[in-house]
N, CA, C, O and CB atoms as a CASP TS submission, in Angstrom:
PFRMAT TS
TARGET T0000
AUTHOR 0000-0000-0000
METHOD Language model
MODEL 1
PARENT N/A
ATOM      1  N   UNK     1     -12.764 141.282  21.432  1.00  0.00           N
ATOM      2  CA  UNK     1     -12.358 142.095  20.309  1.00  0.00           C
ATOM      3  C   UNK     1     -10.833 142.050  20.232  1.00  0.00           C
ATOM      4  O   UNK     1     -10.193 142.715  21.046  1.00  0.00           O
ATOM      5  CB  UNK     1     -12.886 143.560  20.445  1.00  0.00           C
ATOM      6  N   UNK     2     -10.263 141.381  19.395  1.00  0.00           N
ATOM      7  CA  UNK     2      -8.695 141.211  18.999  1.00  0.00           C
ATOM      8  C   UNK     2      -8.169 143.157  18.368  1.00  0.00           C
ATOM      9  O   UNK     2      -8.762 143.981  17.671  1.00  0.00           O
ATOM     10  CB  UNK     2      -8.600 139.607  17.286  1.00  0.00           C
ATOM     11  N   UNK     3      -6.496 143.164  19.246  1.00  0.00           N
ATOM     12  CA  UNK     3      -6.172 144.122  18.673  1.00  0.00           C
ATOM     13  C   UNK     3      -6.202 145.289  17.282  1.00  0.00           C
ATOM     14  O   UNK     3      -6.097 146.498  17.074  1.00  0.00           O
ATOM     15  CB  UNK     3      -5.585 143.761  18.863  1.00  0.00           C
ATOM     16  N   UNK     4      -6.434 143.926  16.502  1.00  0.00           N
ATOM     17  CA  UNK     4      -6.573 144.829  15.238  1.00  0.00           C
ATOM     18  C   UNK     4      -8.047 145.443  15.153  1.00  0.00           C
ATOM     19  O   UNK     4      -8.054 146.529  14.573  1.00  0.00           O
ATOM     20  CB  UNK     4      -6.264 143.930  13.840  1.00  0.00           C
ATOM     21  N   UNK     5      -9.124 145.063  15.536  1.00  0.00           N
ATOM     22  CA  UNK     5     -10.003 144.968  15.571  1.00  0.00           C
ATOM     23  C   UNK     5     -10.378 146.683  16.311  1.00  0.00           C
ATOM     24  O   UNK     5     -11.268 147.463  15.974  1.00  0.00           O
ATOM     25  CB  UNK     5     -10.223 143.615  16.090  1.00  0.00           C
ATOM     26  N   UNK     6      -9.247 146.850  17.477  1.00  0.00           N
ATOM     27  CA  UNK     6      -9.883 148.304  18.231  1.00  0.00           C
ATOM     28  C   UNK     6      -8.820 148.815  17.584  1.00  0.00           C
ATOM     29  O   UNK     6      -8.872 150.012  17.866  1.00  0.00           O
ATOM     30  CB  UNK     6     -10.047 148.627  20.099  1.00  0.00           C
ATOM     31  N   UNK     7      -8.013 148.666  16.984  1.00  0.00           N
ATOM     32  CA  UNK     7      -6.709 149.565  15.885  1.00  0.00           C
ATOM     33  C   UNK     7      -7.504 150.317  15.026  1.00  0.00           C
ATOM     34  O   UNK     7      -7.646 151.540  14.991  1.00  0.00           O
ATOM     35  CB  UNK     7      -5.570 148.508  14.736  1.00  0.00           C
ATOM     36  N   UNK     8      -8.085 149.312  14.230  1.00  0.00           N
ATOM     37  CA  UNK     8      -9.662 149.808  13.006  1.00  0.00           C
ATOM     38  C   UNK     8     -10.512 150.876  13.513  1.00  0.00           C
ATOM     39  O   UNK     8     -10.621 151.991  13.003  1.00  0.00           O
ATOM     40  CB  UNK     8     -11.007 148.439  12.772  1.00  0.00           C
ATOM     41  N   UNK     9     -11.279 150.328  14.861  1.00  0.00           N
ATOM     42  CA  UNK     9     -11.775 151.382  15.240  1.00  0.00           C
ATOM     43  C   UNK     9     -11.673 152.619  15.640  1.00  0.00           C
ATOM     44  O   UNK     9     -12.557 153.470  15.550  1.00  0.00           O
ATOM     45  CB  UNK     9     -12.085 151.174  15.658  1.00  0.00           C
ATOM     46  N   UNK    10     -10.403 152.780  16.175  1.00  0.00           N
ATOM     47  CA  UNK    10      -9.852 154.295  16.466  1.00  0.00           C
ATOM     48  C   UNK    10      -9.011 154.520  14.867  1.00  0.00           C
ATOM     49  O   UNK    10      -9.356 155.665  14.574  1.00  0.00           O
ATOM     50  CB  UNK    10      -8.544 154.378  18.166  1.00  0.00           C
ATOM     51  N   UNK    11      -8.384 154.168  14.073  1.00  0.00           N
ATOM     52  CA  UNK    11      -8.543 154.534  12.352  1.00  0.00           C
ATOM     53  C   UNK    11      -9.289 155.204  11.867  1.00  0.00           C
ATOM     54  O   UNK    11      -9.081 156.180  11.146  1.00  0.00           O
ATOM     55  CB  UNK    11      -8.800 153.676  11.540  1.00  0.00           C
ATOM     56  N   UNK    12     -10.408 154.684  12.262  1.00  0.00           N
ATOM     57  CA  UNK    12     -11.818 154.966  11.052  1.00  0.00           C
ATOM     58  C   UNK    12     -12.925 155.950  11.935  1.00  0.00           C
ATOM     59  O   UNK    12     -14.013 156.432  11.618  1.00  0.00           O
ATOM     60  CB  UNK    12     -12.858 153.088  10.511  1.00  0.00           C
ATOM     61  N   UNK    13     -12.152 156.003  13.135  1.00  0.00           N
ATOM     62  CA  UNK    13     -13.258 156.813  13.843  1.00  0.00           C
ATOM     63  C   UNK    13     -12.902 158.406  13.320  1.00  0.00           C
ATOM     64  O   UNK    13     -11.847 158.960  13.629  1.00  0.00           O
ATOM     65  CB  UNK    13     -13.176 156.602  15.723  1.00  0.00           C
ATOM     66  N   UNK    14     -13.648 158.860  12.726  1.00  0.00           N
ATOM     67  CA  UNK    14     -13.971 160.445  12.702  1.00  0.00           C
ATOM     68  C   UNK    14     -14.060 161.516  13.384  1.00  0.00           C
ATOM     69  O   UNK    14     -13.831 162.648  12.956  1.00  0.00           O
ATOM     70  CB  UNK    14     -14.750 160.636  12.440  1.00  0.00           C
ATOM     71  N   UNK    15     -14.538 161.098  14.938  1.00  0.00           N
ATOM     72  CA  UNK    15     -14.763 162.162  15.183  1.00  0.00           C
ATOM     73  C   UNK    15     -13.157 161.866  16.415  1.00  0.00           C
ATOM     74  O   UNK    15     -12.814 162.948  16.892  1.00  0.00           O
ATOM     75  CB  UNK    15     -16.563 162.535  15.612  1.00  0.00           C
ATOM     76  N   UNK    16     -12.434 160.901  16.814  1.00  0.00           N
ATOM     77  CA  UNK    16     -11.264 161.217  17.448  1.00  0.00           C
ATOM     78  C   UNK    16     -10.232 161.954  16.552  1.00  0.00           C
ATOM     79  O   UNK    16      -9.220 162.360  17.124  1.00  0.00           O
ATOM     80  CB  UNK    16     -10.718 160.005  17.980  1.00  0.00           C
ATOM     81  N   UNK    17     -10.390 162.234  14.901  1.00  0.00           N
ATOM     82  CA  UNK    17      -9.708 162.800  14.339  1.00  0.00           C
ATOM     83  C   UNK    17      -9.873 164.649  14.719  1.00  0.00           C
ATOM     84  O   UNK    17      -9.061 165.545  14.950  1.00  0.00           O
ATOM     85  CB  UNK    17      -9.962 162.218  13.025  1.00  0.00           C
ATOM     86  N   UNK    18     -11.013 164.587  14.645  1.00  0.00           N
ATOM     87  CA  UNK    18     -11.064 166.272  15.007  1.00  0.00           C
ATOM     88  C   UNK    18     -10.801 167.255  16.502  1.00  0.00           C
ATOM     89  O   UNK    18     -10.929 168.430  16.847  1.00  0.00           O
ATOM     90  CB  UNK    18     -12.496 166.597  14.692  1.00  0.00           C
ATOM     91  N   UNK    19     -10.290 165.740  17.189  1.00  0.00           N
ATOM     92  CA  UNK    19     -10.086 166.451  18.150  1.00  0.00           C
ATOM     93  C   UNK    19      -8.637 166.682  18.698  1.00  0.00           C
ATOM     94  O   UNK    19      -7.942 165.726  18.353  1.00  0.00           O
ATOM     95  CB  UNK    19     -10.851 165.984  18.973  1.00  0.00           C
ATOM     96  N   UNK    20      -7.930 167.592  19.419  1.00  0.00           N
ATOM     97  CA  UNK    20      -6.796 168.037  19.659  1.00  0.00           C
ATOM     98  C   UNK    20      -6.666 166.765  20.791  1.00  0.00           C
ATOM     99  O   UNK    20      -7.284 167.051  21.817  1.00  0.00           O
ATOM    100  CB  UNK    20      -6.694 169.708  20.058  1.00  0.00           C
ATOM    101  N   UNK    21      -5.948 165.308  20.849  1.00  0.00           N
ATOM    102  CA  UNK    21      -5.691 164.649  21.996  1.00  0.00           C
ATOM    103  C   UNK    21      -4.149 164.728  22.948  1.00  0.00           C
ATOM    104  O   UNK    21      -3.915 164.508  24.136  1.00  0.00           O
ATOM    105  CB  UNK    21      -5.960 163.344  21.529  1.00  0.00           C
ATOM    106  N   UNK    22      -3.108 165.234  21.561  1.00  0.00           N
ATOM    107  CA  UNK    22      -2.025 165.184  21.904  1.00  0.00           C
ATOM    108  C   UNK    22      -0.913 166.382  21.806  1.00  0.00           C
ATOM    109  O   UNK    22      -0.830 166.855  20.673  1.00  0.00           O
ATOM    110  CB  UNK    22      -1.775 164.224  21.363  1.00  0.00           C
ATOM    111  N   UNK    23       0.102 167.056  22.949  1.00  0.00           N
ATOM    112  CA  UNK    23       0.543 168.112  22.834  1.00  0.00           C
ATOM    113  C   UNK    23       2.208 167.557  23.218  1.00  0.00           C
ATOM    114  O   UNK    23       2.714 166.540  23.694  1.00  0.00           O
ATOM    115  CB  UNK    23      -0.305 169.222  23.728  1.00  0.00           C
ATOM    116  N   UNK    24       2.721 169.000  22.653  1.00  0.00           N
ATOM    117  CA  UNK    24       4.271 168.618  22.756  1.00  0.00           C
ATOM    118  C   UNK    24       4.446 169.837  24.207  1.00  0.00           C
ATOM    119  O   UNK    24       4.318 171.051  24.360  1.00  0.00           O
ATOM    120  CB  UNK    24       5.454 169.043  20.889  1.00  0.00           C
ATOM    121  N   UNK    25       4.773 168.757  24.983  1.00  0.00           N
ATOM    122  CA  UNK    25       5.462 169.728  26.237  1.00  0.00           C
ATOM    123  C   UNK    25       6.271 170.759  26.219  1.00  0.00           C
ATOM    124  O   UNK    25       6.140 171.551  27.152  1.00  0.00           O
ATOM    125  CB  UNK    25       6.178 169.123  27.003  1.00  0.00           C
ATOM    126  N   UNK    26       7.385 171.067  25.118  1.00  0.00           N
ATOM    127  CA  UNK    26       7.736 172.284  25.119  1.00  0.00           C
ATOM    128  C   UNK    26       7.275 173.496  24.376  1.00  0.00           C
ATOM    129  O   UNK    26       7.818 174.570  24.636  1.00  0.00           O
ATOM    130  CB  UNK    26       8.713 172.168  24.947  1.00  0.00           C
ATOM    131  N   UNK    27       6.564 173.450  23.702  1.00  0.00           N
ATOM    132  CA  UNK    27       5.788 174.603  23.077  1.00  0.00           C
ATOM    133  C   UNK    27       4.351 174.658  23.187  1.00  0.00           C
ATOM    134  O   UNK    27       3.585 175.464  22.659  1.00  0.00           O
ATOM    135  CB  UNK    27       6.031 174.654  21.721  1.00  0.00           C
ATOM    136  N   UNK    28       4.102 173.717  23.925  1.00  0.00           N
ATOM    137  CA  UNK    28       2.094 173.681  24.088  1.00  0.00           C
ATOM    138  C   UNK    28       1.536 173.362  22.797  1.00  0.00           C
ATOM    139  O   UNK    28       0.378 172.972  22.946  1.00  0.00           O
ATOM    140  CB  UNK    28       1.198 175.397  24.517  1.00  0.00           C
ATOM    141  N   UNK    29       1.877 173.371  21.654  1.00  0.00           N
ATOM    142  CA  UNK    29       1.297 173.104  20.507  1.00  0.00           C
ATOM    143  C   UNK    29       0.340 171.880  20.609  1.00  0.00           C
ATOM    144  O   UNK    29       0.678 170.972  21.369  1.00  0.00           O
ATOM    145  CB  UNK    29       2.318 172.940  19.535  1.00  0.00           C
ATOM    146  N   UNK    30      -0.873 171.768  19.883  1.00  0.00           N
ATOM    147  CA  UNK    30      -1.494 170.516  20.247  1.00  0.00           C
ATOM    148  C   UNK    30      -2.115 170.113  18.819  1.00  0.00           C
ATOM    149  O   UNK    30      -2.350 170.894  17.896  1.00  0.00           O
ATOM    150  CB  UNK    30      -2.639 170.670  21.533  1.00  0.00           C
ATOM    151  N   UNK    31      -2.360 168.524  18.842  1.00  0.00           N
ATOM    152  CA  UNK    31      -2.424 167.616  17.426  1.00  0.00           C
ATOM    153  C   UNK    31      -3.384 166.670  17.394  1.00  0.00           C
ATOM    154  O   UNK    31      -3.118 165.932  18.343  1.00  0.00           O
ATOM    155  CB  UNK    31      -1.178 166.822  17.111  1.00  0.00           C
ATOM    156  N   UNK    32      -3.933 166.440  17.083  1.00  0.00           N
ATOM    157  CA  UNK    32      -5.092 165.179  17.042  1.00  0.00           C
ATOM    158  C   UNK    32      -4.362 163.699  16.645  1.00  0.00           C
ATOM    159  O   UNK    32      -4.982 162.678  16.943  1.00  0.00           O
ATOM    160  CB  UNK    32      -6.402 165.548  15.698  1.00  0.00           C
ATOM    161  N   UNK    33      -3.345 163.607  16.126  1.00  0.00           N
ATOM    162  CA  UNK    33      -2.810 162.294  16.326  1.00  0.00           C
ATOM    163  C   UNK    33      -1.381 162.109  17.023  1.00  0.00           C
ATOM    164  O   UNK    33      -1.103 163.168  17.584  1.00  0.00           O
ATOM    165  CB  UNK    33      -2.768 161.700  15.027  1.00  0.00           C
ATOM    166  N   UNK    34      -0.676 161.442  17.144  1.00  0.00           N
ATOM    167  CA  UNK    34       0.698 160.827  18.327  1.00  0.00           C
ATOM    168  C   UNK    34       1.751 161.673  17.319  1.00  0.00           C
ATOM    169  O   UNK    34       1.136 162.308  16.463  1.00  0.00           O
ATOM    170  CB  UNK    34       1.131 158.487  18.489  1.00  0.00           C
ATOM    171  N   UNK    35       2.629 161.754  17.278  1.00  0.00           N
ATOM    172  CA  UNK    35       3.681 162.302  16.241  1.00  0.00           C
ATOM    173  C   UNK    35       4.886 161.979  17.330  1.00  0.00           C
ATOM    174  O   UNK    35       4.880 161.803  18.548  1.00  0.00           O
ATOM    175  CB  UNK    35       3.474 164.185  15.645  1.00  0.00           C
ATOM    176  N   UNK    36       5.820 161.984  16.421  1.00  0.00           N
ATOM    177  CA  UNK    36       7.367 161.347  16.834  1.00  0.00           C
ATOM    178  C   UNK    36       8.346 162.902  17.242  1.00  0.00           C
ATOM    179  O   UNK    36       9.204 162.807  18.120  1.00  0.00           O
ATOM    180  CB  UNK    36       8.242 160.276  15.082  1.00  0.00           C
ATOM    181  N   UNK    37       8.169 163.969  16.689  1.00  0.00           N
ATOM    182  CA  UNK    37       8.454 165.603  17.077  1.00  0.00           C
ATOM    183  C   UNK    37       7.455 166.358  16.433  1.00  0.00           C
ATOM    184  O   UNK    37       6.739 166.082  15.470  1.00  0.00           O
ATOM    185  CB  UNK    37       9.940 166.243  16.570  1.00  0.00           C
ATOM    186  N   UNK    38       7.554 167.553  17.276  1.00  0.00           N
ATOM    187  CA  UNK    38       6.706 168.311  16.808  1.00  0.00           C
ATOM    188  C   UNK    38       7.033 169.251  15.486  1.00  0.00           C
ATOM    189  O   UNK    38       8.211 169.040  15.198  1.00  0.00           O
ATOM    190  CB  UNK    38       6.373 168.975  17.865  1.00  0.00           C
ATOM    191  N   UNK    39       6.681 169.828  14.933  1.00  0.00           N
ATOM    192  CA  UNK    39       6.479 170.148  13.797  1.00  0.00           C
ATOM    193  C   UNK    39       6.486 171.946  13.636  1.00  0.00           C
ATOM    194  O   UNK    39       6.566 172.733  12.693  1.00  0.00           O
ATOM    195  CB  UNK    39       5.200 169.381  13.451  1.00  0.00           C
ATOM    196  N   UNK    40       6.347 172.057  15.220  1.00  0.00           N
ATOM    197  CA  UNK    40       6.494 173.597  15.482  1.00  0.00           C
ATOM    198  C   UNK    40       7.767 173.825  16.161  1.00  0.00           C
ATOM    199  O   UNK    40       8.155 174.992  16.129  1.00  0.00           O
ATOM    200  CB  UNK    40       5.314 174.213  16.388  1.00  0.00           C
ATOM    201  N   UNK    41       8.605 172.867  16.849  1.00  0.00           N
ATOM    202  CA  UNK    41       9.532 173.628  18.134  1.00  0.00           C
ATOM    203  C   UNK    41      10.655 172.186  17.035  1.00  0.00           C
ATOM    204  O   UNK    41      11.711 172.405  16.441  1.00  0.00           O
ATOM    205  CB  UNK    41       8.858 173.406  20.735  1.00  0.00           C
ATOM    206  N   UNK    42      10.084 171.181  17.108  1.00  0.00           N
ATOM    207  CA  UNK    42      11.201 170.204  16.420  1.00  0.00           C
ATOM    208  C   UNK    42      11.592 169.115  18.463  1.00  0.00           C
ATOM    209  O   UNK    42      12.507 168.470  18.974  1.00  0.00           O
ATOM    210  CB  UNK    42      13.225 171.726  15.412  1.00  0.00           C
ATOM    211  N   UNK    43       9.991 169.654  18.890  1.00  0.00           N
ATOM    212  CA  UNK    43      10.728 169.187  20.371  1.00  0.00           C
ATOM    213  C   UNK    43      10.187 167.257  20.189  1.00  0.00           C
ATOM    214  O   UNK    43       9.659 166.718  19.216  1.00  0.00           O
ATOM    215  CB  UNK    43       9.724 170.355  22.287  1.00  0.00           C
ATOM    216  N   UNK    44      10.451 166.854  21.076  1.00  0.00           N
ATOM    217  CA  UNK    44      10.510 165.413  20.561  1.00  0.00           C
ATOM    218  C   UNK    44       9.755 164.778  21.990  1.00  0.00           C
ATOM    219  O   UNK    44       9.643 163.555  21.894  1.00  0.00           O
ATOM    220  CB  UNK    44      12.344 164.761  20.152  1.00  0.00           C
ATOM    221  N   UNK    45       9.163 165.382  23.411  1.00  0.00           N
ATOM    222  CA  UNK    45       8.144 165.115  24.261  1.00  0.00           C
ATOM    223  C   UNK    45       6.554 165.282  23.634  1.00  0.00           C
ATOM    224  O   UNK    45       5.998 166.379  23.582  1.00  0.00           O
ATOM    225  CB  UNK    45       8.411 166.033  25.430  1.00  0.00           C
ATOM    226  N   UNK    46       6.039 164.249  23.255  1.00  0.00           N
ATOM    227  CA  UNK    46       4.719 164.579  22.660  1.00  0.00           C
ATOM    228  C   UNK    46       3.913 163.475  23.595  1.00  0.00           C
ATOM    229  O   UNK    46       4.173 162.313  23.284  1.00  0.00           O
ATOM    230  CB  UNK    46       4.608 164.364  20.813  1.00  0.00           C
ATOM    231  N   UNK    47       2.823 163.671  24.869  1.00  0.00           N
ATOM    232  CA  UNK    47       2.067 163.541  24.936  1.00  0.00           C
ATOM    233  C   UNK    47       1.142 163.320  25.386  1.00  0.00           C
ATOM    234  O   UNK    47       0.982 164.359  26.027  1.00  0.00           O
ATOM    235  CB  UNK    47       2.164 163.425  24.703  1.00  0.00           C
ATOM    236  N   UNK    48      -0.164 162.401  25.702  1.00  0.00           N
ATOM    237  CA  UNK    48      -1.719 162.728  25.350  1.00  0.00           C
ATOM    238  C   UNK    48      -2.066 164.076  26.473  1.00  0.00           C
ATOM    239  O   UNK    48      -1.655 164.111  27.633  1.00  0.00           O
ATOM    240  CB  UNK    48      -2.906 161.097  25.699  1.00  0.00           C
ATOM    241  N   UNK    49      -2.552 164.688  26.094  1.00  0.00           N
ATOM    242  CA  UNK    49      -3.364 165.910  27.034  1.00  0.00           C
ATOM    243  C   UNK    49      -4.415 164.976  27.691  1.00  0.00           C
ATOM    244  O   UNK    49      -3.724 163.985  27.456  1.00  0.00           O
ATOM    245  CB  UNK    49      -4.236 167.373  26.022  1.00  0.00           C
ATOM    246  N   UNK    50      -5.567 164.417  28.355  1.00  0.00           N
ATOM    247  CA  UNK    50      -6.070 163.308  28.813  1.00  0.00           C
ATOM    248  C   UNK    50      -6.451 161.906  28.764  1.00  0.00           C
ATOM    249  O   UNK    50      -7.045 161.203  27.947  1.00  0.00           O
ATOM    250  CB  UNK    50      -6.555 163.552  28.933  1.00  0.00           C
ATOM    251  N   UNK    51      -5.956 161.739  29.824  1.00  0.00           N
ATOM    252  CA  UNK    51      -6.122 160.233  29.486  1.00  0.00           C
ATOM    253  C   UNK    51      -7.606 159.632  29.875  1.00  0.00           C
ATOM    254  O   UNK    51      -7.767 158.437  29.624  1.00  0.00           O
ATOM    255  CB  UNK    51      -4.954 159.373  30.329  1.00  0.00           C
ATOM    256  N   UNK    52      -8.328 160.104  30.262  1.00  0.00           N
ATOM    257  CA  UNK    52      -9.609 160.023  30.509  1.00  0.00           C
ATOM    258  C   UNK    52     -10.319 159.322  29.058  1.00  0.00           C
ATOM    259  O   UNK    52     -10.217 159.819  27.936  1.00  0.00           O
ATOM    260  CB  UNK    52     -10.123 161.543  30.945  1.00  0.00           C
ATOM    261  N   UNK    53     -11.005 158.128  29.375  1.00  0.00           N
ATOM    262  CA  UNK    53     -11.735 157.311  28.027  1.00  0.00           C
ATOM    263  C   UNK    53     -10.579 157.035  27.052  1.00  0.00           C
ATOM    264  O   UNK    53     -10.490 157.327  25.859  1.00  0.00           O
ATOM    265  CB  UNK    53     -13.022 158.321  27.121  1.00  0.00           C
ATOM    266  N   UNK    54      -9.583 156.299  27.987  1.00  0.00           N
ATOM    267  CA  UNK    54      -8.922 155.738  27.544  1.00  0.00           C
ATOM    268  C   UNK    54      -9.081 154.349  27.729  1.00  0.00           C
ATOM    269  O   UNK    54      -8.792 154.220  28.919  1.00  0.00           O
ATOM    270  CB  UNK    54      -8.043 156.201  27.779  1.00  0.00           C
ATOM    271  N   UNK    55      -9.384 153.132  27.259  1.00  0.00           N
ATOM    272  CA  UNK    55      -9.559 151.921  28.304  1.00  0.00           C
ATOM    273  C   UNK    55      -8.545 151.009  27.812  1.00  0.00           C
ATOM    274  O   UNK    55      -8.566 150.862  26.590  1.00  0.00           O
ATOM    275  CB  UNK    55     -11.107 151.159  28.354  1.00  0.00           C
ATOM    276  N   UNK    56      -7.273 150.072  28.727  1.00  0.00           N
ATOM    277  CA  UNK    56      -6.675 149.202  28.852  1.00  0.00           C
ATOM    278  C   UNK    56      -7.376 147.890  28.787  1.00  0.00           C
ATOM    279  O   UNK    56      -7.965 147.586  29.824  1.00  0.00           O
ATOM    280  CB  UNK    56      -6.085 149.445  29.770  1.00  0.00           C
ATOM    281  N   UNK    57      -7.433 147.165  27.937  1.00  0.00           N
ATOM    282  CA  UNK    57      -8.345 145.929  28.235  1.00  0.00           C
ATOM    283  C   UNK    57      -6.760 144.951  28.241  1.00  0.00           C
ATOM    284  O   UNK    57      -6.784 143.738  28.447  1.00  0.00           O
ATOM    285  CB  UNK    57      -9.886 145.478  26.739  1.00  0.00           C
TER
END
């Protein structure tokens, strides 16, 4: 399966959207996708809360 290929799949997947994966270390706030600062503190450490079912191929 070529990169773009598991890019698509986490895109289009639905249900990784509803879930909280990623938090900004200084205010605990948490987000379902990666973000560059947070949006509550303006802090700019964002991230994943587990890395568990994550896979490196």
């Amino acid at each position: 399966m070529s990169l773009a290929d598991k890019l698509a799949r986490v895109v289009t997947d639905t249900d990784a959207d509803s879930e909280e994966t990623y938090e900004c270390k200084d205010c605990g706030e948490s987000f379902p996708l990666d973000r560059q600062t947070c949006p509550n503190c303006g802090g700019c450490v964002i991230d994943r809360i587990d890395w568990d079912g994550v896979v490196c191929d």
